[in-house]
C-alpha positions in Angstrom: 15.0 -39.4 12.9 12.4 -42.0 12.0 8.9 -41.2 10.6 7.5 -42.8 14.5 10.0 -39.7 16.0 8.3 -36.6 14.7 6.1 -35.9 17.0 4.9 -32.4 17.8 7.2 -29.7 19.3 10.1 -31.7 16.9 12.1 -29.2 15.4 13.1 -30.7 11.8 14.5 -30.1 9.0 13.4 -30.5 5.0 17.0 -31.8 3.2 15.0 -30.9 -0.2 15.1 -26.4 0.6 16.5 -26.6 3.8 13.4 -25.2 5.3 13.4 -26.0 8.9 11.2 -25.3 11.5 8.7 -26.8 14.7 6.4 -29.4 13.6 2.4 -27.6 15.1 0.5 -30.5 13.7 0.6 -33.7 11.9 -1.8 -35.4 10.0 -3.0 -38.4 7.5 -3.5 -37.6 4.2 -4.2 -40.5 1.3 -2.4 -42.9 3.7 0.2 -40.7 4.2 1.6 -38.8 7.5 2.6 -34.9 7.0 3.7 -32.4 9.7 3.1 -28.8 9.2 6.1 -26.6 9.9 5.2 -23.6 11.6 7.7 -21.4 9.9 6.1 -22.1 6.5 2.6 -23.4 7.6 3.0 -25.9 5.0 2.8 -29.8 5.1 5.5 -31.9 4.4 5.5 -35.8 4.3 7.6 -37.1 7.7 9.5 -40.0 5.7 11.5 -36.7 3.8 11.8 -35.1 7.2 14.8 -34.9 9.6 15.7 -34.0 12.5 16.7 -30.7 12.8 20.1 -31.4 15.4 21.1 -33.8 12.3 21.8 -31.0 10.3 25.5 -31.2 9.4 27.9 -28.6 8.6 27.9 -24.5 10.3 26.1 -22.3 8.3 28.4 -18.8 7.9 26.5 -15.6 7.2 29.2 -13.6 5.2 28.9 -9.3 6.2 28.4 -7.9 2.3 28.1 -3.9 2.3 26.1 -2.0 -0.1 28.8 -1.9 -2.6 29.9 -5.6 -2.5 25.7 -6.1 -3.9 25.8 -3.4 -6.5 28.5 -5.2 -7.7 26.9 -8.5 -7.6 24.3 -6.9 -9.3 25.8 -4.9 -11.9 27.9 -8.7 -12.6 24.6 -10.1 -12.8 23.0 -7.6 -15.2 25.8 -8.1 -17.8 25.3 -11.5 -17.5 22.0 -11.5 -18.2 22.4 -9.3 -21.3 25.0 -11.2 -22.5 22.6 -14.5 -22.6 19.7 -12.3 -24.2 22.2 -11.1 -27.0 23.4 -14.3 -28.0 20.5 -16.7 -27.3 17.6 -15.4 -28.7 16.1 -14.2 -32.1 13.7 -11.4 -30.3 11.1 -13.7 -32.0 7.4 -14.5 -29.4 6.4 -17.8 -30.5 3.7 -19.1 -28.6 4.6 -22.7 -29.2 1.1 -24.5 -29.4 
């Protein structure tokens, strides 16, 4: 999708998040086009924009259940513990 292509009603896609969305209006800023996205309401600059159909690859939604997150959870709670143990002093320093 060129920059002369979103127009409007495009739906596109940001590569950067992923964000995708319909383009509600687009606008010059500093010599610079942006489209706002309705599903964010934010601008983005049309040269990092694609078309939304370009999109490659099928995004799969995996089912988890309530355990499969505790789990995740509990794995990512010991993680984080572990990197608190080992990589700090329990000092503050302000560093200024």
């Amino acid at each position: 999708m060129s920059t002369d292509d979103v127009a409007v009603g495009a739906v596109v896609r940001y590569p950067r998040t992923g964000t995708v969305g319909k383009v509600v209006r687009i606008e010059e800023i500093d010599g610079w086009r942006y489209a706002e996205i309705d599903s964010t309401g934010l601008y983005y600059r049309v040269d990092e924009l694609i078309g939304a159909d370009k999109t490659v690859g099928k995004v799969e939604k995996k089912a988890h259940s309530l355990e499969d997150y505790l789990k995740e959870h509990k794995e990512f709670q010991e993680q984080l513990e572990e990197v608190w143990s080992r990589g700090t002093d329990q000092s503050c320093e302000g560093g200024g």
